[in-house]
C-alpha angles and dihedrals in degrees: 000000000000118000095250090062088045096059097038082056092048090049097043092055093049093051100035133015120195114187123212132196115179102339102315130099094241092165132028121180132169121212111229102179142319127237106200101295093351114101113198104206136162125212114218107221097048138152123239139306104061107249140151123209132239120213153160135151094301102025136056114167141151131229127187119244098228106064106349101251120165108255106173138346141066111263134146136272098240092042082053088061101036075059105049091049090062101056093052101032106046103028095270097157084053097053089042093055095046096053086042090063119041080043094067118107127217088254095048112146092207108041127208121324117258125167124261116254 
């Protein structure tokens, strides 16, 4: 493999993960962003609200976009406002919503995010 295909692997993985079992595409995530340890990352085919998860070795839990509210998961304090911080200080909502959307299938149960009004 030349060096150009291995870095377009390596950068494909760290952007966007598909996972395969036998053949068929069973989980696709995008990563938005990462906070230290944390990884942000959407998952395409998802149920509502819309939400994004939060995880790292010891942590996977789930936000919604909207407002960032803790939906399920055990996760600190401290990770919650590092959070949190994130999401209002570097545009987080935005890049939520963005991943959100060009993530979501056909078939998606949810749709695309739109604010409520």
């Amino acid at each position: 493999m030349n060096t150009l295909k291995f870095l377009e692997m390596i950068l494909s993985y760290i952007i966007k993960s598909t996972q395969i079992y036998d053949g068929v595409v069973i989980e696709t995530r995008k990563r938005v962003d990462n906070i230290g340890d944390l990884k942000i990352e959407i998952y395409a085919n998802e149920h509502a609200p819309c939400h994004f998860h939060v995880k790292n070795a010891d942590i996977n839990a789930c936000f919604r976009i909207n407002n960032c509210e803790l939906i399920e998961g055990k996760i600190s304090k401290e990770n919650i406002a590092k959070v949190k911080y994130w999401y209002n200080k570097f545009n987080g909502k935005q890049k939520l919503i963005e991943a959100w959307n060009e993530t979501r299938p056909a078939n998606c149960p949810v749709g695309p995010y739109k604010e409520n009004v």
